[in-house]
N, C-alpha and C positions, 0 to 999 in steps of 0.2 A: 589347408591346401598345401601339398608335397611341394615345396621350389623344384624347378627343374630348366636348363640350360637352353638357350634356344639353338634350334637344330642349326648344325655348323659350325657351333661356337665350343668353345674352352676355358675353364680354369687354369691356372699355372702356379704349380707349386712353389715354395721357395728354390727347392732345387731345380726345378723347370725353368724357374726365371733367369737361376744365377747360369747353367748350362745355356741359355739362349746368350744372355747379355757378353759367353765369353766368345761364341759365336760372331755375334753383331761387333764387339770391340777387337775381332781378327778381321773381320769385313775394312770396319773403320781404319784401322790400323794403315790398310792395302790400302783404300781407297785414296787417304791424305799424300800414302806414300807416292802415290802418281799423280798426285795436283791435282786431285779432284778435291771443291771446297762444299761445305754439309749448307742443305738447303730443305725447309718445311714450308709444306701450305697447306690449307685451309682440309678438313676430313671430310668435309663437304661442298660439292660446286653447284655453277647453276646448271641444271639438266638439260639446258643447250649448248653447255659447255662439251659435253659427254657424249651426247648421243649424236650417232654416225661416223663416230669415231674407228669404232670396232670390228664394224661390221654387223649386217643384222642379226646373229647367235649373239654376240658380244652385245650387243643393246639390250636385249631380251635380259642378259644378267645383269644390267644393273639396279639395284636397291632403289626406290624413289621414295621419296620424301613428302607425303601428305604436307599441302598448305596449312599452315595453322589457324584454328578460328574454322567458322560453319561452311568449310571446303564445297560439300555439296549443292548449296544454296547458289551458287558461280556457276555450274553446271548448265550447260540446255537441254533442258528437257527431253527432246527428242535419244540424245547421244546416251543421257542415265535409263532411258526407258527400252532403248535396245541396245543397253549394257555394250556399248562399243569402246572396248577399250583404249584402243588407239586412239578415238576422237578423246575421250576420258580425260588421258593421262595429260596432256599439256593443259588441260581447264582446272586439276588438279592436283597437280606437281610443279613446284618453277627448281628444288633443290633435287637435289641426287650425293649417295653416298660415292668418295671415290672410287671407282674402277680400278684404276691402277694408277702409277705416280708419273708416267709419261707424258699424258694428257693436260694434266694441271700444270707441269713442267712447263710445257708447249705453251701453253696459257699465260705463265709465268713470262715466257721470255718474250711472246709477244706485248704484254701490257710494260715489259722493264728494258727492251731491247735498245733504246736508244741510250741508255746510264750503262751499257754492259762495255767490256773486254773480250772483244774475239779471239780466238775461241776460248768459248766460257765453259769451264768443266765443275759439274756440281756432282754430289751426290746426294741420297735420299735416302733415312729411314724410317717408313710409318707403315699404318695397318690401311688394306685396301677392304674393299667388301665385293663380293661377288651371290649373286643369287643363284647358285651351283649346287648339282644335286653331291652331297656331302658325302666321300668314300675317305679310304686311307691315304693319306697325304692332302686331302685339297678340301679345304674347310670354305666357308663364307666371309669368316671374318683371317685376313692374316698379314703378316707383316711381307711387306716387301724391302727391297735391299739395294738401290739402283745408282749405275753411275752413269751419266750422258757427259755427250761435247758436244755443243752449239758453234756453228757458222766456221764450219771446216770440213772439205771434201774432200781431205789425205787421206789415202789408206792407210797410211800410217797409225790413225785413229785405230781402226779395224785389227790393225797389229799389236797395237798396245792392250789393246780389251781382251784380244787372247792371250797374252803379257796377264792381263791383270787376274781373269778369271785362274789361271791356270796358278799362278801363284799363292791365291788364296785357298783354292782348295791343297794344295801341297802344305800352305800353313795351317790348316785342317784335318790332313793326315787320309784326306778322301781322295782315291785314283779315282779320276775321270775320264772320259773320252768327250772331246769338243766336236760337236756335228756340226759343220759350215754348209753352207748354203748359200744363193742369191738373185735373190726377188726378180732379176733379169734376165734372171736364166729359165728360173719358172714363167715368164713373159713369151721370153725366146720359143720354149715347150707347145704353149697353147699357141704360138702363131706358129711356127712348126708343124703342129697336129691340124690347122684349121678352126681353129674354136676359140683365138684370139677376144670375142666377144663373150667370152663364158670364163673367163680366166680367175674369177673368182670364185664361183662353182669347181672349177678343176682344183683350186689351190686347198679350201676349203676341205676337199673331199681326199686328196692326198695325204695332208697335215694326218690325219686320224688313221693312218697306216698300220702304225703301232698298234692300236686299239681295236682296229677291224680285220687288218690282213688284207692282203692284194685282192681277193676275192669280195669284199667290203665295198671297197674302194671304187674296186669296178661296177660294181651294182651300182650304189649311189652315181657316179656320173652317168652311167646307162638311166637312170631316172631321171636326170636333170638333161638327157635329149642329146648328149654326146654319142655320136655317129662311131660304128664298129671301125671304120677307117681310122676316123681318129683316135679310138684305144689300140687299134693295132700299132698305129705310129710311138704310142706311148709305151707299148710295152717293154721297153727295153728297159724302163725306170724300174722295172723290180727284179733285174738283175743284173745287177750294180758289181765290179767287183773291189776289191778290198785296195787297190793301187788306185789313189787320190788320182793321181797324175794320166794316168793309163785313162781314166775315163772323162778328163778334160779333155784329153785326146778327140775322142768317140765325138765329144758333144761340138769340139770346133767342127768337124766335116760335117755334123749335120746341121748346124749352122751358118754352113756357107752362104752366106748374100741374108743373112737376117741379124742385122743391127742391134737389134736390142741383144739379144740371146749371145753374140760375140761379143760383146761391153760385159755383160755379165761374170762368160767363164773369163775376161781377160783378168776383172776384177778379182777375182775369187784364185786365181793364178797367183795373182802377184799376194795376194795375201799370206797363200798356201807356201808359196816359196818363199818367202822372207820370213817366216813363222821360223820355218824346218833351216833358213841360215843362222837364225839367231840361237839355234840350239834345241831347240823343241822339240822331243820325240817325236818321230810319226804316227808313231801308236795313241796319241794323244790326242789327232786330229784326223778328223775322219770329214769327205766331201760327201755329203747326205744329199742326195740329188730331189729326195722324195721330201724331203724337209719343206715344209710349208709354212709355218708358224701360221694360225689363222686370221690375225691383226692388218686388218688393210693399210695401214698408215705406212708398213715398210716399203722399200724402193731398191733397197740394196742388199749388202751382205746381211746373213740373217743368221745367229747361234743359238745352240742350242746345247746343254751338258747335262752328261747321264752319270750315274757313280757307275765303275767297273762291276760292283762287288755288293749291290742290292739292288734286285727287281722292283725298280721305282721309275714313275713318270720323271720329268726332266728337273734338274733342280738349278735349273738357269738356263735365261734363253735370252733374246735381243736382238737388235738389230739396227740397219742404217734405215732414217724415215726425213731424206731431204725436203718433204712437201708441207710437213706436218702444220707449221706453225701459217700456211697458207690461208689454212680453213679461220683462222684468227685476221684475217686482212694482213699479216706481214710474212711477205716474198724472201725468196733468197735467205733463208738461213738454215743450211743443212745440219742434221743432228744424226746422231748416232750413237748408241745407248745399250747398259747389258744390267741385267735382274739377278739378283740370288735367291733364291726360295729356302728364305727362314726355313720355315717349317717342316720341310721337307728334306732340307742337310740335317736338322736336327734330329730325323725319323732315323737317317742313314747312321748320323755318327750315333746313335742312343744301339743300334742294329749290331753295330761294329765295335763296340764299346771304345769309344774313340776319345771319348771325353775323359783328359787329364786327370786324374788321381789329385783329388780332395781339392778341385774347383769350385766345389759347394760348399766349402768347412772356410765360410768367413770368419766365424769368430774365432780363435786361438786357445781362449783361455776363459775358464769358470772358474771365480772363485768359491769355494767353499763357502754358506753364511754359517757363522757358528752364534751369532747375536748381532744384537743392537751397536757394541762398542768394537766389536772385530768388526763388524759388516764397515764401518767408520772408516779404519784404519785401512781395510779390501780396496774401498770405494778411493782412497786417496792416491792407491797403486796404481787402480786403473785408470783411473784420470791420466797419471803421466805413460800410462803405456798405449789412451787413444791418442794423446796429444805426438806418442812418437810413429804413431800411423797402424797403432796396433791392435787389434781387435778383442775388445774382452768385456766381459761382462758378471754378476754377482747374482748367485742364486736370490732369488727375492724373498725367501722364508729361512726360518731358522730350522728346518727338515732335519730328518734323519739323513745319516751320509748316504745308506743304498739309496734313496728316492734321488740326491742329487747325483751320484754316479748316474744312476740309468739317464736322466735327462741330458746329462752329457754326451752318455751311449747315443740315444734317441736323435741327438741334434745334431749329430758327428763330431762334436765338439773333440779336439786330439789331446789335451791337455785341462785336467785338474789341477785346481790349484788350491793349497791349504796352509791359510795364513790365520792362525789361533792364537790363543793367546800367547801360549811357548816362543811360537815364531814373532811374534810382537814385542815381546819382552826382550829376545834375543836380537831382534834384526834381520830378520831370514824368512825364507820363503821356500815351502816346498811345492815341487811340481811332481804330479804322477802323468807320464803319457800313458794316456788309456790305450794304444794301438799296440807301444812294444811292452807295457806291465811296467820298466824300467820308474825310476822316484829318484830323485835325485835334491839335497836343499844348497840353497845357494844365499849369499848375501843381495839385500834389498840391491843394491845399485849392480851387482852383476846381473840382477836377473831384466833389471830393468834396459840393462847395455846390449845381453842378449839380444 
């Protein structure tokens, strides 16, 4: 039987892995840089941890985890014989793969909250799973990249995430544009329009803009019973102009005497102004009115970043979600949090050729084996050159030299090294870099100083 990959999943090459990990440790870097401290949990929760979290599209994606042992035998009869899957899955499931790493977070601070330091700022990097139909850029299995702050409702927070995202993509070398948004404004919207009771369907059915078009958009809530009146009142959301400020404008008058909706654009004001004092292009930040993000759990400002310079879905997004750690029985501790898509910066920068010149060439140096007693004397070199943090390694056969040249070729290795008997005898050490042709022999302790 042929092996073959399960649909949404990947291999990763060496070079795959090393161009990911320098990815993840530019992430890392940023993330310690702002006091955020590294936190892992469990790759799988209990599946009433999960679900209702999402929203029902977001449930429907997640992975469940068959009981172990004769699962079916637990079942009632009734529910396996007219195959009802809803009754099913709780008589048959109690585990679930993660969703995403906000959730368990949540979980995390509600079962650790009274041992904590407010506000608690972590970050996270692990693989989530999702049951998603698998196109370019968004697999089933993939890493996420996350940094939150627990039990602090400063905007300040908000200001620093766009601080953080923007900086790492700069350390990246990827132009971005930051789409803002706020969960209160889209509140403000649907009670504005009269469909305040549907605001999930509206938000839901917006989010997918991108992917549908104005015309999309309006069909699906025309489905879900939203009244011509009320798309008339909305139409104004799909023609937004390019002045952030100019159309917070717009949205206070029509806000006048709705509470929620004026909390929202004040929020999103002070964000958008303090961003653009501390220096921040404006080009960088863009107020997305249509921006929806479709995760029920948010409440506040919500982000979202696109690269300038490849037609790709969003490769970070986030938001403020004060309620979240509710659904765990612990009150009052507002959070607010932002994602990187591994995967998906790596599509861009791999697009853009963005990745550093010879970030995958860990090893430095191959020695020549010319035998048994040279390989000896090799192996004593490179001992002192791993011990000085140096990377090298000895052909393992006694070959012909073209077969160890290529292999050098083949592994990108930059540097041959040819330590024979001549050089043993003398003391010395030749190196050929295979990139410039150049060969050069040097004494043992210069080369090892080098």
């Amino acid at each position: 039987m042929k092996p073959s990959l399960a649909k949404g999943t990947r291999d990763f090459s060496a070079q795959e892995v090393t161009r990911r990990k320098f990815i993840i440790n530019t992430l890392q870097r940023n993330f310690e840089l702002f006091g955020f401290q590294p936190l892992e949990t469990p790759s799988f929760e209990n599946l009433s941890t999960l679900t209702g979290k999402y929203g029902e599209e977001g449930d429907r994606l997640i992975f469940k985890i068959l009981n172990s042992g004769d699962y079916a035998a637990k079942t009632k009869d009734e529910d396996w014989t007219s195959k009802n899957s809803q009754k099913l899955i709780p008589q048959i499931s109690e585990k679930a793969l993660r969703y995403d790493l906000t959730v368990p977070f949540a979980r995390y601070v509600a079962m650790n909250h009274g041992t904590m330091t407010f506000p608690f700022k972590r970050y996270q990097i692990q693989p989530v799973w999702r049951a998603d139909r698998p196109q370019k850029g968004r697999f089933r299995e993939f890493y996420q990249c996350d940094a939150d702050v627990v039990g602090s409702e400063s905007l300040w927070q908000e200001v620093e995430l766009v601080q953080l995202y923007l900086k790492s993509f700069a350390d990246l070398k990827i132009s971005v544009t930051l789409h803002l948004n706020n969960r209160k404004i889209l509140s403000g919207l649907a009670e504005y329009a009269g469909i305040a009771e549907q605001l999930i369907d509206f938000t839901v059915a917006l989010d997918k803009l991108d992917k549908i078009g104005k015309d999309g958009v309006v069909k699906e809530l025309q489905e879900k019973n939203i009244s011509a009146e009320a798309l008339s009142k909305l139409d104004f959301l799909f023609s937004q102009t390019d002045d952030a400020l100019e159309n917070i404008l717009e949205l206070k008058e029509k806000f006048a005497g709705n509470e929620t909706g004026t909390k929202g654009v004040e929020e999103l004001e002070f964000v958008l102004t303090k961003c653009l004092d501390l220096g921040i292009p404006a080009e960088n930040l863009k107020f997305d009115i249509t921006l929806a993000r479709g995760l029920d759990y948010y409440t506040g400002a919500i982000f979202e970043v696109k690269a300038d310079e490849v037609q790709m879905g969003s490769i970070g997004g986030g938001g403020r979600y004060d309620n979240l750690t509710e659904v765990f029985g612990v009150k009052n501790i507002p959070g607010i949090g932002i994602s990187f898509g591994l995967d998906r910066i790596y599509l861009v920068m791999e697009e853009l050729g963005l990745f550093p010149e010879g970030v995958e060439n860990a090893v430095q140096y191959l020695f020549a084996n010319y035998g048994e007693t040279e390989s000896l004397e090799a192996m004593k070199i490179i001992t002192q050159l791993r011990e000085a943090g140096v990377s090298a390694e000895l052909y393992p056969e006694s070959a012909k030299l073209k077969k160890q040249f290529t292999y050098a070729e083949k592994k990108g290795i930059p540097n041959l090294v040819f330590f024979g008997e001549q050089e043993i005898s003398e003391e010395k050490i030749t190196v050929k870099n295979l990139l410039s042709g150049e060969q050069e022999t040097l004494s043992i302790k210069d080369f090892i100083k080098n």
